[in-house]
Every structure is written in structure tokens, then in C-alpha cells.
VOGU-3710 file (C-alpha; in Angstrom, 3 decimals, decimal comma):
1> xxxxxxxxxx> 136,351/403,024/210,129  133,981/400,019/208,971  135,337/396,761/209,061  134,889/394,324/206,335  132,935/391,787/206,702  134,467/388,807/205,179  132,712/385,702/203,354  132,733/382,551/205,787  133,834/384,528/208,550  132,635/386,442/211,731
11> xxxxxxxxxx> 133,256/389,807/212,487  133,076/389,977/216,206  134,689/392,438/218,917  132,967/391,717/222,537  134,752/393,325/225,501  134,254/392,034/229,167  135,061/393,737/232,263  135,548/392,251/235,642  135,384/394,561/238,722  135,591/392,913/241,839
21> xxxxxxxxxx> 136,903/394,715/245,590  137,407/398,587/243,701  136,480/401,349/245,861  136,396/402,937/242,359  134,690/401,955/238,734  136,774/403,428/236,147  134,648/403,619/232,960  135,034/401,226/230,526  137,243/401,899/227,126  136,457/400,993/223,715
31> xxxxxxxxxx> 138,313/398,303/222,450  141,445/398,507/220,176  141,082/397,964/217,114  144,456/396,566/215,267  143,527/396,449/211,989  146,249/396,013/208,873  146,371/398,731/206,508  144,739/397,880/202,931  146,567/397,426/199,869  147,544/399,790/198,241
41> xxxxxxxxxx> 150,150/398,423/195,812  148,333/394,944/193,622  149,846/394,175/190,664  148,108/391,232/188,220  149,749/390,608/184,960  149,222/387,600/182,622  151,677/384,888/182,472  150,989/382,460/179,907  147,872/381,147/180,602  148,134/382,328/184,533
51> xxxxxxxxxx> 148,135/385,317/185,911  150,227/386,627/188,720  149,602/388,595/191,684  152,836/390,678/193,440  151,741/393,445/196,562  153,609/393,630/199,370  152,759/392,320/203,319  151,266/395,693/205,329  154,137/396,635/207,690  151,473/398,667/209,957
61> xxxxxxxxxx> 148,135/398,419/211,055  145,626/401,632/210,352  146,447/402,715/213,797  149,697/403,134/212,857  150,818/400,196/215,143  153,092/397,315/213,913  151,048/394,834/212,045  151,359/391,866/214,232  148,176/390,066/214,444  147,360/389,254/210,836
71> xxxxxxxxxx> 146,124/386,206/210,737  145,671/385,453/206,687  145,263/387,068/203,497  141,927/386,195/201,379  142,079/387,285/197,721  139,021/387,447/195,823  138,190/387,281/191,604  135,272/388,506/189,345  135,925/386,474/185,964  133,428/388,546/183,204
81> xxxxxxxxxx> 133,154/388,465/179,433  136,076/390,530/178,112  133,682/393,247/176,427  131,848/394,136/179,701  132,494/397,712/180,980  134,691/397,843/183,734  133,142/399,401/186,697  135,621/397,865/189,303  137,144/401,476/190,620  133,631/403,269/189,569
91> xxxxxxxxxx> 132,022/404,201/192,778  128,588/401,568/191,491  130,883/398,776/192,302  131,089/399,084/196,005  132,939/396,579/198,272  129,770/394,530/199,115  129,075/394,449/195,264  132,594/393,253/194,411  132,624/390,741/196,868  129,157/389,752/195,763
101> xxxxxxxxxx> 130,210/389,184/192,413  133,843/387,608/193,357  135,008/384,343/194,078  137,239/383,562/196,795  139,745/381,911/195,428  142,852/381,983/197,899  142,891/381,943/201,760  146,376/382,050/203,072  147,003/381,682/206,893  150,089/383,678/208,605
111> xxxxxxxxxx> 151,928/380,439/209,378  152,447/379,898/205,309  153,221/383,497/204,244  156,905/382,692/204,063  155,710/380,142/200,761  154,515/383,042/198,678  156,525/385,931/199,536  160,253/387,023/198,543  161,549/389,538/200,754  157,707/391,436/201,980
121> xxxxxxxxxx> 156,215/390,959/198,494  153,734/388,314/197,605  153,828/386,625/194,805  150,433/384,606/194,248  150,173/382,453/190,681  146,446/382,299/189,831  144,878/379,372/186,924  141,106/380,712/186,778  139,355/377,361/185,600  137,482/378,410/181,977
131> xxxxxxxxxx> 134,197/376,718/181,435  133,140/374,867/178,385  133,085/377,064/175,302  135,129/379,952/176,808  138,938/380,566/176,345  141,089/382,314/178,648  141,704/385,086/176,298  137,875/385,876/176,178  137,649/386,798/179,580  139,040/389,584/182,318
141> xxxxxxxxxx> 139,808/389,518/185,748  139,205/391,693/188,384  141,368/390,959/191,494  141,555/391,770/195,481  143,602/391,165/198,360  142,627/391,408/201,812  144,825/390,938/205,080  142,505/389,899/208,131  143,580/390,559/212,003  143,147/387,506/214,779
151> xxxxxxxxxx> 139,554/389,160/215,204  138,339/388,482/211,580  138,761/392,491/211,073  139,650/393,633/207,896  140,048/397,218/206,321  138,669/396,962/203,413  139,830/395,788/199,599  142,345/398,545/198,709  143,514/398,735/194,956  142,232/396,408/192,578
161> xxxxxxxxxx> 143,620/394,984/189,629  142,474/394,083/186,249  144,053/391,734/183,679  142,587/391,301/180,303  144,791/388,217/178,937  145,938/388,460/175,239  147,056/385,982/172,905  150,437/385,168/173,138  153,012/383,243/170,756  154,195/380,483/172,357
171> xxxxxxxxxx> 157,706/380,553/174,439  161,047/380,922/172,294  162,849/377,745/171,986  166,603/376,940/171,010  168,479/379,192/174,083  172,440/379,411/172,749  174,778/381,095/174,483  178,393/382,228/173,502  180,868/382,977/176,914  183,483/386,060/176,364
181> xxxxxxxxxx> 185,935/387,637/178,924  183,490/390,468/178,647  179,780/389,385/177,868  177,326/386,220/178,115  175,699/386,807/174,562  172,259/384,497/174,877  170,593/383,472/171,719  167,206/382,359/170,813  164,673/380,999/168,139  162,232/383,602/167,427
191> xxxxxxxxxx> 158,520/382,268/167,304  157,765/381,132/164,327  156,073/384,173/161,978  152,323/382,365/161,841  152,619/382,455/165,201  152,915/386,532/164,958  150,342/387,080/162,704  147,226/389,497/163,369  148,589/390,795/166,446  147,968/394,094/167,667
201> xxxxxxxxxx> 151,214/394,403/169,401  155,074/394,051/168,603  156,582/390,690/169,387  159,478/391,796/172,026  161,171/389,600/175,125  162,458/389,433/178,587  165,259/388,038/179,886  165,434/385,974/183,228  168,712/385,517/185,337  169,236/383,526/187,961
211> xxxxxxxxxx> 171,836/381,598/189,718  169,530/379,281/191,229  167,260/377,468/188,699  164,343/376,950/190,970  163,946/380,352/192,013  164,553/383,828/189,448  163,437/387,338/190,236  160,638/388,665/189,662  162,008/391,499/187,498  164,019/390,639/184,086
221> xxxxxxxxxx> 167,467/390,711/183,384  166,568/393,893/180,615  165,510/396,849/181,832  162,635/397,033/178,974  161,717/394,201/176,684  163,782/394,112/173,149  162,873/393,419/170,199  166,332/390,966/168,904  166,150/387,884/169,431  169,552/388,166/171,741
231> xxxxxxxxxx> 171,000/389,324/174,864  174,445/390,694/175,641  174,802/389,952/179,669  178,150/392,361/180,863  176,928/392,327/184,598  178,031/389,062/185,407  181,325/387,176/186,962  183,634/384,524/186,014  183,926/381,514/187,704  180,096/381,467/188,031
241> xxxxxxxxxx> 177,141/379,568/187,058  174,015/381,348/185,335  170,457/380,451/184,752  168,657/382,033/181,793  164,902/381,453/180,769  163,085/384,109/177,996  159,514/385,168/177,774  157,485/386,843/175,076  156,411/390,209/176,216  153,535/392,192/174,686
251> xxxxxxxxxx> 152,925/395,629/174,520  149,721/395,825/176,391  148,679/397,334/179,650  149,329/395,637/182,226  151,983/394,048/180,667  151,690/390,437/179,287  154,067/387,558/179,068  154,231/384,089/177,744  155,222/381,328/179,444  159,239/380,790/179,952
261> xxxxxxxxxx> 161,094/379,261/177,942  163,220/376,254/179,045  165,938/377,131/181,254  169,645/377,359/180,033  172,399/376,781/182,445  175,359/378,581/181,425  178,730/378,292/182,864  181,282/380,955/183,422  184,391/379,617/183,952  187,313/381,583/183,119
271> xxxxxxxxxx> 189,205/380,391/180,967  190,581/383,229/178,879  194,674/384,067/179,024  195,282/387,323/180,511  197,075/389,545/177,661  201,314/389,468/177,673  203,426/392,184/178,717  203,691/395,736/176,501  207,225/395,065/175,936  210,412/393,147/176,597
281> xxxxxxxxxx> 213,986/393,910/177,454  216,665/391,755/177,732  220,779/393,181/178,341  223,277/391,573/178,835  226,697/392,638/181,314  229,176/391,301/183,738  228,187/387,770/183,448  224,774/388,091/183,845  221,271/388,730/182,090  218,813/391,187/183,240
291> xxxxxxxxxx> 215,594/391,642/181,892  212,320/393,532/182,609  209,364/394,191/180,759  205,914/396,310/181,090  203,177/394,778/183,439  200,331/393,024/181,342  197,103/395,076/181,313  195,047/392,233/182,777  193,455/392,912/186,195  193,732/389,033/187,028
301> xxxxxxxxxx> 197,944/388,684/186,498  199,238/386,201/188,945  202,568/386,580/187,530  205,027/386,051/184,672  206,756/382,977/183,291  210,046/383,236/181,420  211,403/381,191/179,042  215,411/380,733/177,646  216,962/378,710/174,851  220,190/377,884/173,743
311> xxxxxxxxxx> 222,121/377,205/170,566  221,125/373,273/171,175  217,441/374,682/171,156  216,549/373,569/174,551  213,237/375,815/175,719  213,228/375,654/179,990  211,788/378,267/182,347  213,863/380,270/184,596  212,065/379,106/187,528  209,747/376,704/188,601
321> xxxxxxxxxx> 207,255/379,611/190,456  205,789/382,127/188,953  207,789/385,436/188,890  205,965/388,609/190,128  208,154/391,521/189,832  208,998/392,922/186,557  212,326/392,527/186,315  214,621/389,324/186,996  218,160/389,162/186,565  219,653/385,629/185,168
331> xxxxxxxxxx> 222,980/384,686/186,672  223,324/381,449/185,509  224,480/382,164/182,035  227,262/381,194/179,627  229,878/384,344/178,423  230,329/382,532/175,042  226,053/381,551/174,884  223,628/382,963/172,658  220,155/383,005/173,907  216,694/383,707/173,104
341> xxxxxxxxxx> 213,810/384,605/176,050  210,433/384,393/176,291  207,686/385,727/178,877  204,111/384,812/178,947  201,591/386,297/181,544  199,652/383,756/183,956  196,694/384,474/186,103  195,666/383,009/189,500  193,705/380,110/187,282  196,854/378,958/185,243
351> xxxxxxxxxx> 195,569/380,315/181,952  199,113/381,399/180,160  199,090/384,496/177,605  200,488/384,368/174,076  204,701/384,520/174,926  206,480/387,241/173,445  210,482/387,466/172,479  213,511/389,146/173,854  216,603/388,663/171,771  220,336/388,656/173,629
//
């Protein structure tokens, strides 16, 4: 396998052998040659007036041996007019012509990997500089990523990528949200329609979740982009806090997005009353009350609060503490009274349900 031969760097393999008091001279073996594997899986896609680069680190070397002696990943660029053929996986455009034609634009040493990746996949934001009297949208990129061993050995470019940038509305503004027991519905202000106009794709979006602001994943919230201009979120918990930020996606290949919009922080805290009982019985014999009802529905029940009042219309609970059965017998009760109960529902956060009545 030919090694790569890398701008600004020296491709060098020298192997010395000292023999000194052998009866025997074994003969000499070629050196190894731990080389990482190319890359097989770059990704560039335009992001606002950036574009981003995701492939993941090589886990082996083309030996099959661990990849342990990388020593930094070089990616490379050819910027060209936008109506040039592309030739970059045509068999003309060789490695030495690519490299010929591309500027080196990163060089990332092992020790700094962990600022770029998340998990074993790279994720390299790219600004190509445009000269005077070019715009970004008039040009396309043609990208590369080489990983290079301690010996300034590299396998060669891989798969290349190639963004042609579109023209994008600019990022939707106005993020609402509305917080159910069920859903995060997120809202947004469309881009205005001049903004749409003579485009040859659909206007559509992506939705970002996080629950760190400084950091969301790489993939949206929405499995594809959708075309309304809001977002029903049912995978989410109470008692949380979300981060939301929406894009404009286009319809093009690779896919293109605008720049975010401004994040909105969106807290879930529960405070929705769990729903009361199905029903409520209340009989009355041998001095005492007993009553019992149907558990609430709600998942999140902590227990039941019941209510009596009297002919004087005083409203107290039975007991202090929350009651967790369903039943409770009341024993402290007048022979000549006339009361009226009440039960309401509580959950583990103190939010009480509506109270319904049980007549005596």
C-alpha cells in the first residue's frame, strides 16, 4: 500500500539493526507499518454560511491493529466556481491532483481530538474565507480528511465530500412554546414570504433539543424536516428543563440548513392535578362512616384527601396526611349529624384534583 505523502510533512520509515556478540544473524524484517484506515464515512453539509464536517475517528489501523498511534487529522478543501464539473470521485482527479488543488485548512493533533468529537464522531465547523466579488453561494467545496500515524504515514484521502451552498432564508424568529401534561407544542415565526421567493426548494425545518444549551445533538428532534411552522414534543419528562433552537432546512442534496434560531429554554415543571377518583361512596352504620371510592387514573397519585362538613358548614379534612388506601372508615361522627364529603386526588408534587361529593 502507498503511503500518502502529506503537504509540510516527511514521510520517512528508516530501520536500524544492531548486532553485536550473535553467533547467529537473523535476517532483518521489514518494518511495521501501523497505518489508520481511511475514511470512509465524510459528511459536509451547509450550515448557514458554514459548512460542517461529521466522520468518525478510525478504530483500526489497515493492518487490522488498534489504531493507537495517530498522531493528527489534516483536512484539506478545493473551493471552485459552482458551475465547474465535478471530477472529485472521477478517476482524472487523483490524490496528488486533489491535494494539488486543495488547501489545507485544518491540522488537528491527537492531544485536542476530545474538542471536536462527540462520542468517536468529529464534528469540524468550516468558514471558507470568499474573496472580493464572490459570495458563498457561488462557490462548491470539495472536502478531505486524513488521519496521520507518529511516522507521518497516511493511507490515503478516503471519501470525499462535496457541498454546493444554497441560499437560505434567514433563521425563524419568535420561538413560543405551550407546556401540557402530554406534549411541549413549540411555535415559531415563519420567514417572512420575500424571503421565500424564487426558490427551487420547499421551505421546511428542524427541530433541536437539548437539555444543555451549549451543547445539542447533532441530529434533530424530527425525524424529517416539516413543513408547519410547529412542533408537538411527547418524548419528554416533567420536572425537566428543555432547550429548543429551529433551522431552515432545504430540500437539496446534501442537505442544507440555516443558521439556528435563538435558543428557547423551556421549563417542564409539573404542575398539572392528577384526575379525581371514578366514583364515591359514602354509608353510614353503627356509629360510624365508611367510605371508599375508585382509584384515580393518574400514574403519579400520592394519595387522597377527604373532606367533611356539617350543618354549621365547617369544611376540615379527615386527616392531616394524605390517605392511600381506598377506603377509610370515620368514627368520629355525630348519630343525630348530617354530613357532606369530599375527596380530591394529590400527587407526590402537592398538585390537588378537582374534589368530588359523597352525600350521607
Amino acid at each position: 500500500m502507498n503511503s500518502l505523502k502529506l503537504p509540510a510533512a516527511v514521510l520517512c520509515c528508516a530501520l536500524c539493526v544492531f548486532f553485536s556478540g550473535c553467533a547467529r544473524i537473523a535476517a532483518p524484517k521489514p518494518p511495521e507499518r501501523r497505518v489508520p484506515e481511511t475514511v470512509r464515512d465524510l459528511e459536509a453539509r451547509q450550515t448557514g454560511e458554514e459548512i460542517t464536517l461529521t466522520f468518525s475517528l478510525p478504530e483500526r489501523n489497515t493492518d487490522g491493529s488498534p489504531a493507537r498511534t495517530i498522531r493528527s487529522l489534516e483536512i484539506f478543501r478545493i473551493t471552485e466556481k459552482a458551475g465547474a464539473e465535478i471530477p472529485a470521485f472521477s478517476a482524472e482527479l487523483s490524490e496528488e491532483n486533489f491535494l494539488d488543488r486543495a488547501a489545507h485548512i485544518f491540522s488537528i493533533p491527537a492531544s485536542r481530538f476530545e474538542e471536536y468529537t462527540r462520542g468517536n464522531v468529529f464534528v469540524i465547523r468550516d468558514a471558507p474565507r470568499v474573496a472580493p466579488g464572490e459570495s458563498f453561494h457561488s462557490l462548491r467545496f470539495i472536502y478531505a480528511a486524513v488521519f496521520v500515524n507518529e511516522k507521518n504515514q497516511a493511507a490515503g484521502l478516503g471519501r470525499r465530500a462535496v457541498v454546493q451552498p444554497v441560499v437560505l432564508p434567514p433563521a425563524p424568529e419568535g420561538l413560543a412554546a405551550v407546556l401540557t401534561e402530554k406534549e411541549i407544542r413549540v411555535t415559531w415565526t415563519p420567514p417572512p414570504e420575500s424571503a421565500n421567493a424564487a426558490r427551487p426548494f420547499r421551505i421546511a425545518y428542524n427541530i433541536y433539543r437539548s437539555e444543555n444549551p451549549d451543547e445539542f445533538p447533532l441530529a434533530p428532534a424530527n425525524g424529517a424536516p416539516i413543513q408547519a411552522a410547529e412542533y408537538a414534543d411527547s418524548d419528554f419528562q416533567l420536572d425537566k428543563t428543555y432547550y429548543y433552537a429551529v433551522s431552515v432546512a432545504a430540500a437539496s442534496n446534501p442537505p442544507a440548513e440555516s443558521g439556528r434560531s435563538e435558543i428557547l429554554k423551556v421549563e417542564a415543571r409539573d404542575i398539572f392535578p392528577p384526575l379525581s377518583p371514578g366514583s364515591f361512596t359514602v354509608i353510614a352504620g353503627n356509629g360510624k362512616v365508611t367510605l371508599f371510592w375508585t382509584p384515580s387514573p393518574s400514574p403519579d397519585v400520592a394519595g387522597y384527601r377527604i373532606f367533611r362538613k356539617d350543618r354549621a358548614g365547617s369544611r376540615k379534612p379527615l386527616r392531616d396526611e394524605l390517605i392511600t388506601g381506598i377506603s377509610y372508615v370515620d368514627e368520629n361522627t355525630d348519630p343525630d349529624g348530617a354530613y357532606i364529603y369530599e375527596i380530591q386526588a394529590v400527587d407526590g408534587r402537592g398538585n390537588a384534583g378537582e374534589t368530588i361529593e359523597g352525600n350521607l
